[in-house]
MMTF fields as JSON, N, C-alpha, C and O atoms, coordinates in Angstrom:
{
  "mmtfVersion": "1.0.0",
  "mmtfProducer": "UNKNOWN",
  "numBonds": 379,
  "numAtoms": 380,
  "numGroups": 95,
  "numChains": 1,
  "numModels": 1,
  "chainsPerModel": [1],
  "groupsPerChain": [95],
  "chainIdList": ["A"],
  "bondAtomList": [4, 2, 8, 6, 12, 10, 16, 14, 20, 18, 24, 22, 28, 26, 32, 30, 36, 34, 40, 38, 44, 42, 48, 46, 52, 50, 56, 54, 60, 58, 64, 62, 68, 66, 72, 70, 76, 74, 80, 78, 84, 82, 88, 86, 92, 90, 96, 94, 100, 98, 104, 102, 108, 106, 112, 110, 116, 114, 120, 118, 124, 122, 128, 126, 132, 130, 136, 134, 140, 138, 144, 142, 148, 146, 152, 150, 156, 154, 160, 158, 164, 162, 168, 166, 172, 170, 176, 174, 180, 178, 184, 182, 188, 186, 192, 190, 196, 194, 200, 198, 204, 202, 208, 206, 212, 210, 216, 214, 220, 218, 224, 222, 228, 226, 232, 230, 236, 234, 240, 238, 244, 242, 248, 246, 252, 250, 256, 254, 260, 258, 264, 262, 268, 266, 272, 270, 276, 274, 280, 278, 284, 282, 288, 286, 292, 290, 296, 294, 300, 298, 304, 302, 308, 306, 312, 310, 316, 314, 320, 318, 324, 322, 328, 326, 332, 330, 336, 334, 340, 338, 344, 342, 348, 346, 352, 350, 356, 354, 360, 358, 364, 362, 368, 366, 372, 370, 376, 374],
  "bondOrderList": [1, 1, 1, 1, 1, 1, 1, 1, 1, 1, 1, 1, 1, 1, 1, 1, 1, 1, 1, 1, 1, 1, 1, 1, 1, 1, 1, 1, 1, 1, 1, 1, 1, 1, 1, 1, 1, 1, 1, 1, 1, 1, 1, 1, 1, 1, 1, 1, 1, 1, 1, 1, 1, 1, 1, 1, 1, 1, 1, 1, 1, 1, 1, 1, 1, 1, 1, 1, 1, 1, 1, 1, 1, 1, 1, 1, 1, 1, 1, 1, 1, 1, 1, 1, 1, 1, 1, 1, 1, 1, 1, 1, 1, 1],
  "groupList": [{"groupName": "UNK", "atomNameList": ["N", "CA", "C", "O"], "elementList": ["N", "C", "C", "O"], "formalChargeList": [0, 0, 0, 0], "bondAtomList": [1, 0, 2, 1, 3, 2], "bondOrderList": [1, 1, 2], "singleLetterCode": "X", "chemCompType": "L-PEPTIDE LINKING"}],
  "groupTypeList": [0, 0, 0, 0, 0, 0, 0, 0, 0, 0, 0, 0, 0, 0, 0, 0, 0, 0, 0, 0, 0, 0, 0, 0, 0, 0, 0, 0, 0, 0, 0, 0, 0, 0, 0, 0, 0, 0, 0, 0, 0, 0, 0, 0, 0, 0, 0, 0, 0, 0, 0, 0, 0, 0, 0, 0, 0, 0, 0, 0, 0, 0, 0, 0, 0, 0, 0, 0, 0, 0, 0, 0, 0, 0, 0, 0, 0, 0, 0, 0, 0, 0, 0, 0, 0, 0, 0, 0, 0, 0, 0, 0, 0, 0, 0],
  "groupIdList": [1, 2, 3, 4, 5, 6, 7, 8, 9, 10, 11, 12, 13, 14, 15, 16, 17, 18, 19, 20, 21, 22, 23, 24, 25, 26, 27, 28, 29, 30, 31, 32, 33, 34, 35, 36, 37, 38, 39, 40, 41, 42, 43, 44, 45, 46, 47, 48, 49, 50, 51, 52, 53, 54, 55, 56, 57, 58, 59, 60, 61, 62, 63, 64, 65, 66, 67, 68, 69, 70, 71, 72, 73, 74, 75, 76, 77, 78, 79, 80, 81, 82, 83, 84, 85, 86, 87, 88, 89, 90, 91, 92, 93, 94, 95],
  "secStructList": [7, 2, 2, 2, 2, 2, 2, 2, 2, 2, 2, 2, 2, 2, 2, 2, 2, 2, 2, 2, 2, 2, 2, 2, 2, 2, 2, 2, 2, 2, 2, 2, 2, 2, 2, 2, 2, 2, 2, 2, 2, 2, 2, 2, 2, 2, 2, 2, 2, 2, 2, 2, 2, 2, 2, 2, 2, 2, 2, 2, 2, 2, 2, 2, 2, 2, 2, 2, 2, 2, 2, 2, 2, 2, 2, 2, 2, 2, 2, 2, 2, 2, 2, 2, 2, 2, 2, 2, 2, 2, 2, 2, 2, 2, 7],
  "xCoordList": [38.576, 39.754, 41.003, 42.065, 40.855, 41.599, 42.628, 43.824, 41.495, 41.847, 42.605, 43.544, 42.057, 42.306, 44.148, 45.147, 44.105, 45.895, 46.984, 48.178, 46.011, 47.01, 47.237, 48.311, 45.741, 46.613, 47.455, 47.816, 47.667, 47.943, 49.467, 50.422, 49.426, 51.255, 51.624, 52.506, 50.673, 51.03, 51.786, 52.968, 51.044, 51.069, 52.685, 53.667, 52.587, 53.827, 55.408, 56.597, 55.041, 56.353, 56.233, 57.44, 55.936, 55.479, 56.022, 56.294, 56.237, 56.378, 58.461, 59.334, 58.766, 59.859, 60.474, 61.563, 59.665, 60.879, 61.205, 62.347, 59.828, 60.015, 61.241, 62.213, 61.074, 62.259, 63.786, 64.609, 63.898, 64.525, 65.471, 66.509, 64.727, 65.157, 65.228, 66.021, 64.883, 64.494, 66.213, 66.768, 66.856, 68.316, 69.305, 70.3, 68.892, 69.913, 69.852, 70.939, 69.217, 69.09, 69.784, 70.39, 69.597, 70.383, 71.616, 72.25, 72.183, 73.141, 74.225, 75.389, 73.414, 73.827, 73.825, 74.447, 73.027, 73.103, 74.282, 75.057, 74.346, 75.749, 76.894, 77.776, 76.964, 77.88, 78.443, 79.557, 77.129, 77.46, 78.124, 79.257, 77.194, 77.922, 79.468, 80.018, 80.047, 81.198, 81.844, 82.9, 81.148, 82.242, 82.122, 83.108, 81.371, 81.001, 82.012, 82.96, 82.182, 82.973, 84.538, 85.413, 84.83, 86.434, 86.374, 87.548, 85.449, 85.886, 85.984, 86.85, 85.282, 85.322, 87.054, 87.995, 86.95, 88.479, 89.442, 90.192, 89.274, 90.217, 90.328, 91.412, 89.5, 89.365, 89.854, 90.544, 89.366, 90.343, 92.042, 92.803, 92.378, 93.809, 94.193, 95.213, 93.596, 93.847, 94.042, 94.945, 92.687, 92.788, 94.12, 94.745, 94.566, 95.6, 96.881, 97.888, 96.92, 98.162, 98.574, 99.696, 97.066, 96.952, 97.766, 98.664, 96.841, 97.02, 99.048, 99.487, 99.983, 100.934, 101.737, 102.939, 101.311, 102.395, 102.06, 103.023, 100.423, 100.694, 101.309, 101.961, 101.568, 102.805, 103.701, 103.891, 104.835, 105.761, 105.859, 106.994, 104.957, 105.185, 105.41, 106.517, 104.201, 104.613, 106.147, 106.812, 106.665, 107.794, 109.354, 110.351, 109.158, 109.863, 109.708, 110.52, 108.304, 108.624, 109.261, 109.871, 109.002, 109.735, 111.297, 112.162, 111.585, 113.401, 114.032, 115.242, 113.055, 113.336, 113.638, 114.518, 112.51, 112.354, 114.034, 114.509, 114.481, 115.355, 116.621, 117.637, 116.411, 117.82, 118.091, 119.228, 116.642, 116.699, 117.788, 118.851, 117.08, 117.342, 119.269, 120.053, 119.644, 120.708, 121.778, 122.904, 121.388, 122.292, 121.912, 122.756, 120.747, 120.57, 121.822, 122.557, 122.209, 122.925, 124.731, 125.657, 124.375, 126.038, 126.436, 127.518, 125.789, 125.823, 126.107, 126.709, 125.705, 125.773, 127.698, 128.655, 127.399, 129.115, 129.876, 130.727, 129.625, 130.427, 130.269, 131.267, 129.684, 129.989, 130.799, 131.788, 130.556, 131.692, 133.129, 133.956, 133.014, 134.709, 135.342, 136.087, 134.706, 135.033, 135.472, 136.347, 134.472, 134.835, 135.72, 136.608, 136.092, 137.414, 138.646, 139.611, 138.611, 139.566, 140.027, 141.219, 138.926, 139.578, 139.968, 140.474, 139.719, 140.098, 141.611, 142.625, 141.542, 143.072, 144.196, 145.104, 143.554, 144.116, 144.831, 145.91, 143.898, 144.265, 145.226, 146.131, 145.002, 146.012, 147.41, 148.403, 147.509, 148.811, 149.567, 150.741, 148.76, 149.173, 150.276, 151.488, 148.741, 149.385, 150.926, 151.644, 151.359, 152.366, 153.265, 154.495],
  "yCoordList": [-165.368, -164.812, -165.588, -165.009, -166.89, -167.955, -167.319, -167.377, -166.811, -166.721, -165.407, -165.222, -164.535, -162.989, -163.48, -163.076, -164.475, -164.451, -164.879, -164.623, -165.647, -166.856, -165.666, -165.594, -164.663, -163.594, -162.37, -161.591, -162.535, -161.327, -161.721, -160.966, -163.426, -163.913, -163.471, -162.673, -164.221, -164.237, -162.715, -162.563, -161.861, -160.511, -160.015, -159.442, -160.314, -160.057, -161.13, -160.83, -161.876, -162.831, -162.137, -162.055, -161.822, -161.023, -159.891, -159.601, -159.043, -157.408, -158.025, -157.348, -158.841, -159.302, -159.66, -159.206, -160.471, -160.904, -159.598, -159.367, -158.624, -157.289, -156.558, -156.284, -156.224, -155.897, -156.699, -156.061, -157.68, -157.883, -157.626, -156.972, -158.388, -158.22, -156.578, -156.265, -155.498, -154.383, -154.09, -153.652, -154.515, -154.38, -154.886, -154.268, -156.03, -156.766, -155.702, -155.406, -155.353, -154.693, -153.138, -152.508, -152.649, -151.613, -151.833, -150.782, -152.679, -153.289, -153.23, -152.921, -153.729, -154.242, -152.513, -152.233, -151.729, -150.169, -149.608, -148.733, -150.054, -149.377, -149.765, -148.953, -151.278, -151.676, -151.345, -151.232, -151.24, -150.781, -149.322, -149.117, -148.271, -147.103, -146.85, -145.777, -147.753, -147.703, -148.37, -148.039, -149.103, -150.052, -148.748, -148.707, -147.86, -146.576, -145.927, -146.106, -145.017, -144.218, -145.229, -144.678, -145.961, -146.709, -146.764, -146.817, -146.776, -146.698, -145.053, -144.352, -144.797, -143.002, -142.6, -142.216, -142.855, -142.613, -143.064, -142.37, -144.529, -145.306, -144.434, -144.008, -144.279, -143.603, -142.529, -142.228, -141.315, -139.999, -140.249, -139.609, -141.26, -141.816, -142.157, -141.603, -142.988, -143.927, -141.705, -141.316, -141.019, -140.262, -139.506, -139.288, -139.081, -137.838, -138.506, -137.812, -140.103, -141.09, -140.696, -140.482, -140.665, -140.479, -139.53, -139.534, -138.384, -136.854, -136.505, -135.462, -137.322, -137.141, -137.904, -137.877, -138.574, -140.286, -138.913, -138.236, -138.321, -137.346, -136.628, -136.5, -135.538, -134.999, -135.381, -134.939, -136.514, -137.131, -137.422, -137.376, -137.684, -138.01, -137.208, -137.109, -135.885, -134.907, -134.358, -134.056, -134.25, -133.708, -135.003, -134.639, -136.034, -137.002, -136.589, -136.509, -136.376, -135.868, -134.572, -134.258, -133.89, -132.642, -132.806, -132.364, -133.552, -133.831, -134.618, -134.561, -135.417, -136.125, -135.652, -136.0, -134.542, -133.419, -132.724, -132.504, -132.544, -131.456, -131.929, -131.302, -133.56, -134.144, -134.6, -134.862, -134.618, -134.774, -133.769, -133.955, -132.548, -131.167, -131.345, -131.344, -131.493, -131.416, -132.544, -132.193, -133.781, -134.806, -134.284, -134.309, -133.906, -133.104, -132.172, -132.322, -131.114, -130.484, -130.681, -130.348, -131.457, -131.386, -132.849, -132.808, -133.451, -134.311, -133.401, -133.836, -132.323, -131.158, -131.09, -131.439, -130.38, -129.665, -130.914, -130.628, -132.271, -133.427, -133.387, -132.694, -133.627, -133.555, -132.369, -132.602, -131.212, -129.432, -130.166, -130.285, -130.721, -130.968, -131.704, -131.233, -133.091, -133.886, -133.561, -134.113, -132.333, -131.848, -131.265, -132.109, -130.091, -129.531, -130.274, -130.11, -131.022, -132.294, -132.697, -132.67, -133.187, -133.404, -132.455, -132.943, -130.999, -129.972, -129.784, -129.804, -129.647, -129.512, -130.443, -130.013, -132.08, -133.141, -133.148, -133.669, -132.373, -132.324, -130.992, -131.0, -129.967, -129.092, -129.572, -129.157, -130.42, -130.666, -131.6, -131.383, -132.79, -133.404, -132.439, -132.38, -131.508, -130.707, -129.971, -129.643, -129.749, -128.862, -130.17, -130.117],
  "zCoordList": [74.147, 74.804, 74.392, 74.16, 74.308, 74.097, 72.359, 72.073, 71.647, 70.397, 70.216, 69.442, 71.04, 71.058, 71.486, 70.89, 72.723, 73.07, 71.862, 71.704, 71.09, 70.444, 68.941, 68.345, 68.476, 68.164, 68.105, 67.223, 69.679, 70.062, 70.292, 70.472, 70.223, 70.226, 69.011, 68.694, 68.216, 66.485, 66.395, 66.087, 66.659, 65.873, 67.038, 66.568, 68.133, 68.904, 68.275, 68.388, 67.894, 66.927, 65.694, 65.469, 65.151, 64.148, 63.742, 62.577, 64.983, 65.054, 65.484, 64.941, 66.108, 66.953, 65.254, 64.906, 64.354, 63.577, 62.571, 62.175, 62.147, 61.739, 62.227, 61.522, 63.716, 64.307, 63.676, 63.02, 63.902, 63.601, 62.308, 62.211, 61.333, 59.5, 59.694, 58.806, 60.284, 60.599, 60.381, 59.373, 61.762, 62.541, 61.393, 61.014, 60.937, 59.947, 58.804, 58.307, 58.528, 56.912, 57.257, 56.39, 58.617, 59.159, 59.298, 59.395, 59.345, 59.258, 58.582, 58.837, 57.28, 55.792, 54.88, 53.855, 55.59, 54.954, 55.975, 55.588, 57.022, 57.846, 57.159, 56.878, 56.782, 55.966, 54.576, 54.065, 54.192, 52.677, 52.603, 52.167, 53.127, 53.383, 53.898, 53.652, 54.527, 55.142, 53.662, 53.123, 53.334, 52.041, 51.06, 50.325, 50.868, 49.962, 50.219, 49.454, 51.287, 51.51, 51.654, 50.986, 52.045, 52.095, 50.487, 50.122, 49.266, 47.507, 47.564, 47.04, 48.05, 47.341, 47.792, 47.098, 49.076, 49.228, 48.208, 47.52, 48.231, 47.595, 46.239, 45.841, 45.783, 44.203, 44.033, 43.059, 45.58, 45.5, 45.394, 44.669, 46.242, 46.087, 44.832, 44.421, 44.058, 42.801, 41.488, 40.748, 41.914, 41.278, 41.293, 40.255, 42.599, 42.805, 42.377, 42.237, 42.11, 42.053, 40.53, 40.071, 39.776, 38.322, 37.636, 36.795, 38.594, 38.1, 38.519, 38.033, 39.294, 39.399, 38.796, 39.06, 38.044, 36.65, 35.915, 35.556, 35.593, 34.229, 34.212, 33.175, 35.472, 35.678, 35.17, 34.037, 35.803, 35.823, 34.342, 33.869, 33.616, 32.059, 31.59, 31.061, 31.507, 30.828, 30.998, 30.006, 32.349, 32.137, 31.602, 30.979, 31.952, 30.858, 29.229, 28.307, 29.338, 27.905, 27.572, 26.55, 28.625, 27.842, 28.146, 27.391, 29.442, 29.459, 28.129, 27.912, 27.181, 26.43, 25.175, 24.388, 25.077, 23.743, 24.287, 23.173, 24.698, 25.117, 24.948, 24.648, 25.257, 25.434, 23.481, 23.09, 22.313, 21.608, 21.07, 20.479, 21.526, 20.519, 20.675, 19.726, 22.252, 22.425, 21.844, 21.495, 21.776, 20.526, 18.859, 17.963, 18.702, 17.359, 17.318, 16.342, 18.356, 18.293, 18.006, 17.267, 19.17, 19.52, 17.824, 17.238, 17.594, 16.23, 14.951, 13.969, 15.032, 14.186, 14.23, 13.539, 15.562, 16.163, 15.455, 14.613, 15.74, 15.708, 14.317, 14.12, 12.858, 11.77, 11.37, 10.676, 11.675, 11.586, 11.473, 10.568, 13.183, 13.713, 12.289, 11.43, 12.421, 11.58, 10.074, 9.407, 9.671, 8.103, 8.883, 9.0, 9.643, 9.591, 9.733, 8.986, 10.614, 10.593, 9.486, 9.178, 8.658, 7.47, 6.275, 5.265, 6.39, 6.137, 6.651, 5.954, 7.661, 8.65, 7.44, 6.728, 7.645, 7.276, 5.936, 5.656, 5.079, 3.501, 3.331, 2.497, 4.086, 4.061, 4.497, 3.899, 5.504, 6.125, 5.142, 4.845, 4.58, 2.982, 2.341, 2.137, 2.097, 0.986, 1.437, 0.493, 2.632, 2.963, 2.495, 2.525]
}
């Protein structure tokens, strides 16, 4: 009987520290999951942050293409003036 108690403690400390590491490791999966989902978020954020700089670039680039075309342009107008100017210039000589 003596032996039957001393394993019937054993196996009851036993089942108590099971329990236990049981709770901790439930724990450590409550934890982790919460640290899971606070990245998935974080990442949907980091993503939608992304997807709006590419935005934002793409259209820098196209304000940039545009502002090209338009000093291409008006650099054009500005060499014209300049030959007529000096068109103007050589006629008035000449008078």
């Amino acid at each position: 009987l003596d032996h039957s108690n001393k394993a019937n403690s054993d196996l009851q400390k036993h089942i108590k520290k099971i329990h236990n590491e049981m709770k901790d490791m439930n724990t450590r999966i409550e934890e982790a999951q919460r640290l899971a989902s606070e990245y998935r978020e974080q990442y949907g954020i980091s993503e939608r942050r992304a997807n709006a700089l590419h935005g934002e670039l793409e259209e820098s680039r196209t304000l940039l293409e545009q502002s090209d075309r338009g000093r291409r342009q008006v650099e054009g107008e500005l060499g014209e003036a300049q030959e007529s100017i000096g068109n103007l210039t050589s006629q008035n000589a000449n008078l």
